[in-house]
N, C-alpha and C positions, 0 to 999 in steps of 0.2 A: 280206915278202909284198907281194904288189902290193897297187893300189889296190880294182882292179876285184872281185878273190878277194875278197877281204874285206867286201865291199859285198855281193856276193852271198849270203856266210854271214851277214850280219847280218841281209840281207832275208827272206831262209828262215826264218830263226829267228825273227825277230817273224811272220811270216804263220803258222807253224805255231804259237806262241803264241797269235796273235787264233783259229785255228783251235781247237786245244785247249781252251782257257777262257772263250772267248767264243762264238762260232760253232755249240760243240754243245749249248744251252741252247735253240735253233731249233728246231722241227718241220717241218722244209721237206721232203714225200714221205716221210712217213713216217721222216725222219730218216735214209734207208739216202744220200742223194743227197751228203748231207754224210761220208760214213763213204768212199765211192769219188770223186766230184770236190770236191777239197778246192782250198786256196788255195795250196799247194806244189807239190800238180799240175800246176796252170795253168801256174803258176811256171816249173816247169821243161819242158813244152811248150814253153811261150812262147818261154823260152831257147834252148833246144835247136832251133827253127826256124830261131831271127835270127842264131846263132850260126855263123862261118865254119865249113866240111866239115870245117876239121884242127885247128877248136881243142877245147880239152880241157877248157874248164869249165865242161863241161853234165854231164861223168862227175861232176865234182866235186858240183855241184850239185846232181844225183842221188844219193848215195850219202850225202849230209853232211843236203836232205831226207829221204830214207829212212830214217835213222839217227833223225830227230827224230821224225817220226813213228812208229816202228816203238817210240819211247820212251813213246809216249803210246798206244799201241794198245794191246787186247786180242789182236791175233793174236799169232800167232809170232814172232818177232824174225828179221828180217830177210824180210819178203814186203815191204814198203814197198821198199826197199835194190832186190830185184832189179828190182821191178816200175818202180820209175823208171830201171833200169839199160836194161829192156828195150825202153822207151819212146825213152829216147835213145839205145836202137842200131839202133829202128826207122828215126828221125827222121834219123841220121848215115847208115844204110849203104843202105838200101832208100826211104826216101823224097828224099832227095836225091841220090842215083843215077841213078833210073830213073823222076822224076817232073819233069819241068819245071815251074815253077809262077812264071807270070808275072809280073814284076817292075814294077810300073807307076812307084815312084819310087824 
Protein backbone atom coordinates (compact mmCIF):
# COMPACT_ATOMS: atom_id res chain seq x y z
CA UNK A 1 0.00 0.00 0.00
CA UNK A 2 1.35 3.28 -0.57
CA UNK A 3 2.30 5.75 1.78
CA UNK A 4 -0.30 8.39 1.37
CA UNK A 5 -3.49 5.54 1.48
CA UNK A 6 -2.60 4.64 4.52
CA UNK A 7 -2.08 8.04 6.18
CA UNK A 8 -5.39 8.93 5.03
CA UNK A 9 -7.15 5.71 6.57
CA UNK A 10 -5.38 6.23 9.72
CA UNK A 11 -6.49 10.00 9.81
CA UNK A 12 -10.30 9.17 9.23
CA UNK A 13 -10.14 6.73 11.74
CA UNK A 14 -8.79 8.69 14.73
CA UNK A 15 -11.03 12.01 13.60
CA UNK A 16 -14.11 9.62 13.61
CA UNK A 17 -12.82 8.21 16.98
CA UNK A 18 -12.20 11.86 18.68
CA UNK A 19 -15.78 12.30 16.75
CA UNK A 20 -17.60 9.32 18.29
CA UNK A 21 -16.15 9.30 21.97
CA UNK A 22 -15.35 12.53 22.46
CA UNK A 23 -16.96 15.17 20.43
CA UNK A 24 -20.66 13.80 21.14
CA UNK A 25 -20.43 14.52 24.89
CA UNK A 26 -20.86 18.53 23.45
CA UNK A 27 -24.11 20.38 23.16
CA UNK A 28 -23.12 22.50 20.51
CA UNK A 29 -26.90 23.59 18.54
CA UNK A 30 -28.69 21.58 20.15
CA UNK A 31 -26.33 18.67 19.52
CA UNK A 32 -28.03 18.05 15.79
CA UNK A 33 -24.63 20.28 14.18
CA UNK A 34 -22.38 17.48 15.48
CA UNK A 35 -24.74 14.57 14.11
CA UNK A 36 -24.50 16.33 10.12
CA UNK A 37 -20.80 18.39 10.14
CA UNK A 38 -18.68 16.13 11.71
CA UNK A 39 -14.66 15.94 11.53
CA UNK A 40 -14.75 13.12 8.55
CA UNK A 41 -16.77 15.47 6.65
CA UNK A 42 -14.59 18.13 6.68
CA UNK A 43 -12.11 15.68 6.03
CA UNK A 44 -13.07 14.44 3.13
CA UNK A 45 -14.39 17.98 1.70
CA UNK A 46 -11.12 19.13 2.30
CA UNK A 47 -9.70 16.25 0.42
CA UNK A 48 -11.76 15.94 -2.14
CA UNK A 49 -11.08 19.86 -3.12
CA UNK A 50 -7.13 19.60 -3.15
CA UNK A 51 -7.19 16.51 -4.59
CA UNK A 52 -6.01 16.18 -8.47
CA UNK A 53 -9.59 15.82 -11.13
CA UNK A 54 -8.23 11.92 -11.80
CA UNK A 55 -7.09 10.89 -8.59
CA UNK A 56 -9.05 8.40 -6.75
CA UNK A 57 -8.51 8.71 -3.07
CA UNK A 58 -11.24 10.96 -2.16
CA UNK A 59 -13.62 7.71 -3.29
CA UNK A 60 -11.44 5.86 -0.95
CA UNK A 61 -11.70 8.12 1.59
CA UNK A 62 -15.33 8.47 1.27
CA UNK A 63 -16.37 5.18 1.55
CA UNK A 64 -13.57 3.81 4.25
CA UNK A 65 -15.21 7.55 6.30
CA UNK A 66 -18.60 6.38 5.74
CA UNK A 67 -18.21 2.95 6.66
CA UNK A 68 -16.65 4.27 10.16
CA UNK A 69 -19.17 6.32 10.73
CA UNK A 70 -22.07 4.52 9.44
CA UNK A 71 -20.35 2.00 12.42
CA UNK A 72 -21.07 4.33 15.00
CA UNK A 73 -24.42 5.74 13.91
CA UNK A 74 -28.01 5.17 14.73
CA UNK A 75 -29.10 5.47 10.98
CA UNK A 76 -29.17 2.93 8.42
CA UNK A 77 -26.08 1.42 7.47
CA UNK A 78 -24.77 2.88 4.62
CA UNK A 79 -26.46 6.69 4.39
CA UNK A 80 -22.88 7.99 5.76
CA UNK A 81 -20.95 5.59 2.56
CA UNK A 82 -23.27 7.29 -0.10
CA UNK A 83 -23.62 10.66 1.30
CA UNK A 84 -19.64 11.10 1.28
CA UNK A 85 -19.88 9.30 -2.10
CA UNK A 86 -22.15 11.90 -3.38
CA UNK A 87 -20.16 14.80 -2.06
CA UNK A 88 -17.08 13.62 -3.80
CA UNK A 89 -18.87 13.19 -7.07
CA UNK A 90 -20.30 16.59 -6.45
CA UNK A 91 -16.81 18.00 -5.80
CA UNK A 92 -15.05 15.68 -8.91
CA UNK A 93 -17.49 15.99 -11.72
CA UNK A 94 -19.67 19.27 -11.36
CA UNK A 95 -17.63 21.51 -9.25
CA UNK A 96 -14.55 21.08 -10.98
CA UNK A 97 -15.79 21.14 -14.31
CA UNK A 98 -17.88 23.94 -14.58
CA UNK A 99 -16.56 26.13 -11.68
CA UNK A 100 -13.21 27.89 -11.94
CA UNK A 101 -12.05 28.77 -8.77
CA UNK A 102 -9.13 30.91 -8.36
CA UNK A 103 -5.74 29.72 -7.63
CA UNK A 104 -3.75 32.46 -5.86
CA UNK A 105 -0.82 30.05 -4.86
Amino acid sequence: MKKSLITILLVLFVLVLVQASFLNHFVIFGNVWLQIGNLAAVFVLVYAMFEHAKGRLSWVAAVWGGMLLDLYSNMYFGVWILSFLALVFMIKFILKRYVSIPSYW
